[in-house]
N, C-alpha and C positions, 0 to 999 in steps of 0.2 A: 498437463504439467502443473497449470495451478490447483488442482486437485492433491498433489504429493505434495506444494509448496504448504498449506495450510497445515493446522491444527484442528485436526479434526477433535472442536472441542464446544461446549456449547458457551463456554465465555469469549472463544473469538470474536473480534469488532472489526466491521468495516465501513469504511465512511468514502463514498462517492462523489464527488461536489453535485452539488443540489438535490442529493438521494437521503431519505431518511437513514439514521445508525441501524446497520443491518449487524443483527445477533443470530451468533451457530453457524456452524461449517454449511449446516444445507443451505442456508439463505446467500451466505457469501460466497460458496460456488456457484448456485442459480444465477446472482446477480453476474458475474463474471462469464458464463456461459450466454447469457444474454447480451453482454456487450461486445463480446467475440463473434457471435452470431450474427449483429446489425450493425457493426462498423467493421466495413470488408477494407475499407483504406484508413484506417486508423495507424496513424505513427505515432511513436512515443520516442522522444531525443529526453534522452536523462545525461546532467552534468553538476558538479561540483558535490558530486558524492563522500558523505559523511558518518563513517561507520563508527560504533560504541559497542564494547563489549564489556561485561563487569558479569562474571559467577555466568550463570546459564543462562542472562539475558543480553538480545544485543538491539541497536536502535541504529537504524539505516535511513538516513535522510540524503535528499536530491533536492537538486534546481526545479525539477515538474512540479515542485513545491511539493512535496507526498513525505508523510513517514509510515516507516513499517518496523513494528515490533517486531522480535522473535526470540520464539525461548529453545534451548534447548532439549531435545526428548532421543533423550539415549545417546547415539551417533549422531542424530540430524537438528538440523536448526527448522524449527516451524513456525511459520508466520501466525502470528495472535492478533495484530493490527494493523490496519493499513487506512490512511487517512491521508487523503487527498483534496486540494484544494485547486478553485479555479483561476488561473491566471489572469493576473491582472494587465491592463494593457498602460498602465500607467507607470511613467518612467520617472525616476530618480532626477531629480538635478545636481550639477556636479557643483560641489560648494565653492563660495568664492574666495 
């Protein structure tokens, strides 16, 4: 599935929290295959979903703190970025 989701293009970016910017579809489905492969209890809870479309581009941001580009090609939307960040466990104080 993340194989059809991508653009298969050599300008896609991907960014992992604490993985160097991986460039080209080979790299960022390699990387993607290898974290499906060694995390067998991996969950992801995604909320406060934030989609932007303007012409053939759109920009999807969440709570997992992640954004992901994507352009349109033809019929389908393909991912070009996807940058994620690692949560922090530090909490807001509610003002007084």
């Amino acid at each position: 599935m993340m194989k059809d989701m991508w653009q298969d293009d050599s300008g896609a970016r991907c960014i992992h929290p604490g993985w160097p910017v991986l460039k080209g579809y080979e790299d960022i489905i390699k990387s993607w295959d290898d974290i499906f492969r060694h995390n067998q209890h991996m969950e992801i809870k995604v909320s406060d979903v934030d989609v932007m479309i303007q012409d053939d581009s759109a920009c999807v941001s969440c709570k997992v703190h992640a954004t992901n580009l994507y352009q349109r090609v033809g019929d389908e939307w393909k991912m070009i970025l996807h940058h994620a960040a690692a949560l922090t466990t530090v909490t807001q104080e509610e003002p007084s």
